[in-house]
C-alpha positions as CSV (number, residue, x, y, z in Angstrom):
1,X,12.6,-11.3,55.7
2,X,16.3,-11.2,56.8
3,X,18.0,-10.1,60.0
4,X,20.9,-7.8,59.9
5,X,23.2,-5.5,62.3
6,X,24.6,-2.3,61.8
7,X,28.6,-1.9,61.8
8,X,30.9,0.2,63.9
9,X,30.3,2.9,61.5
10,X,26.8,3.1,61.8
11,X,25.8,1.1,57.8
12,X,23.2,-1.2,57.5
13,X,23.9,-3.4,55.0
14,X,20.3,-4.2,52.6
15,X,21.0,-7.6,51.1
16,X,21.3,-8.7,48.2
17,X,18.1,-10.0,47.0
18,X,15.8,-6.9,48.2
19,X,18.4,-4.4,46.4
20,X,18.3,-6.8,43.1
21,X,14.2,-6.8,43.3
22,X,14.0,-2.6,44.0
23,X,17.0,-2.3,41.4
24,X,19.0,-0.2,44.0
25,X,21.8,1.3,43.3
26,X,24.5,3.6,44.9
27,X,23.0,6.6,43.5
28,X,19.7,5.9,44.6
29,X,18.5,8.0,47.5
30,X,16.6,6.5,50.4
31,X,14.3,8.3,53.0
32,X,14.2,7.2,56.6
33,X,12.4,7.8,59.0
34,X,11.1,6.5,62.6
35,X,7.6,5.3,62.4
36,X,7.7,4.6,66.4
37,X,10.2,3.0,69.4
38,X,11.4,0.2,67.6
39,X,10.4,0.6,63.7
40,X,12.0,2.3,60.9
41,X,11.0,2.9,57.7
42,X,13.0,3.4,54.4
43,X,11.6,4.3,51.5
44,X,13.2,4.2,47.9
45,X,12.7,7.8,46.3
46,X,12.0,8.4,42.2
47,X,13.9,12.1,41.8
48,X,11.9,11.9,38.7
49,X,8.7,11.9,40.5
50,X,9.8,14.2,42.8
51,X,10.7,16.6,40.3
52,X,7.5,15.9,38.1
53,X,5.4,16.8,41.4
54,X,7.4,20.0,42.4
55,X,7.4,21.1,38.8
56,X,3.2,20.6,38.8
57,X,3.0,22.3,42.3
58,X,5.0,25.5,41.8
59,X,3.8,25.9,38.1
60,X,3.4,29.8,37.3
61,X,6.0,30.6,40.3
62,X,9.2,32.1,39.4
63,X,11.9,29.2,41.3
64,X,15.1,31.4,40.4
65,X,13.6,34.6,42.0
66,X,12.8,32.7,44.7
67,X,15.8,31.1,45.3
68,X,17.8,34.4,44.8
69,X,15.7,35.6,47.6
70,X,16.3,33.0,50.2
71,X,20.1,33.1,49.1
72,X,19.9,36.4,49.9
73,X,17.6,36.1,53.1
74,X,20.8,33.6,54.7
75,X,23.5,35.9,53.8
76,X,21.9,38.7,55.5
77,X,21.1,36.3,59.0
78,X,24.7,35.0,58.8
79,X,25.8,38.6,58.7
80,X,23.9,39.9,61.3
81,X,24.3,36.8,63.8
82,X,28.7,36.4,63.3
83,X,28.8,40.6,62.5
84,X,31.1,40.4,66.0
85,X,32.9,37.2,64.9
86,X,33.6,38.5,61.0
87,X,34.7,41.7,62.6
């Protein structure tokens, strides 16, 4: 256990001896989230699980069709809710 502050800019600094023993990195992402009024949680994430997992959920779906369709599904909001702005 350690106790640590956050700096004027907001960081919370994980020392040195839990970031050796999780092997974090800069380029690993971290999740966090509120658990309740006075505890956070952060949890190291494995993109290569993640990926693995979506990959097994969405098998058979087409992602690229899908994504062109929600690309398209944001232009057409943004258009229709700045039309006055874009003029």
């Amino acid at each position: 256990m350690e106790i640590v502050t956050i700096d004027n800019t907001g960081r919370l600094v994980i020392p040195e001896f839990i970031r050796k023993k999780l092997h974090l990195t800069k380029k690993i992402p971290l999740l966090i989230t509120e658990l309740d009024d006075d505890k956070i949680l952060i949890k190291k994430l494995n993109r290569d699980e993640i990926e693995k997992r979506l990959r097994e959920e969405l098998k058979g779906l087409d992602i690229d069709r899908i994504a062109s369709e929600v690309r398209t599904e944001v232009k057409e909001t943004a258009k229709k809710r700045y039309a006055a702005v874009l003029g």
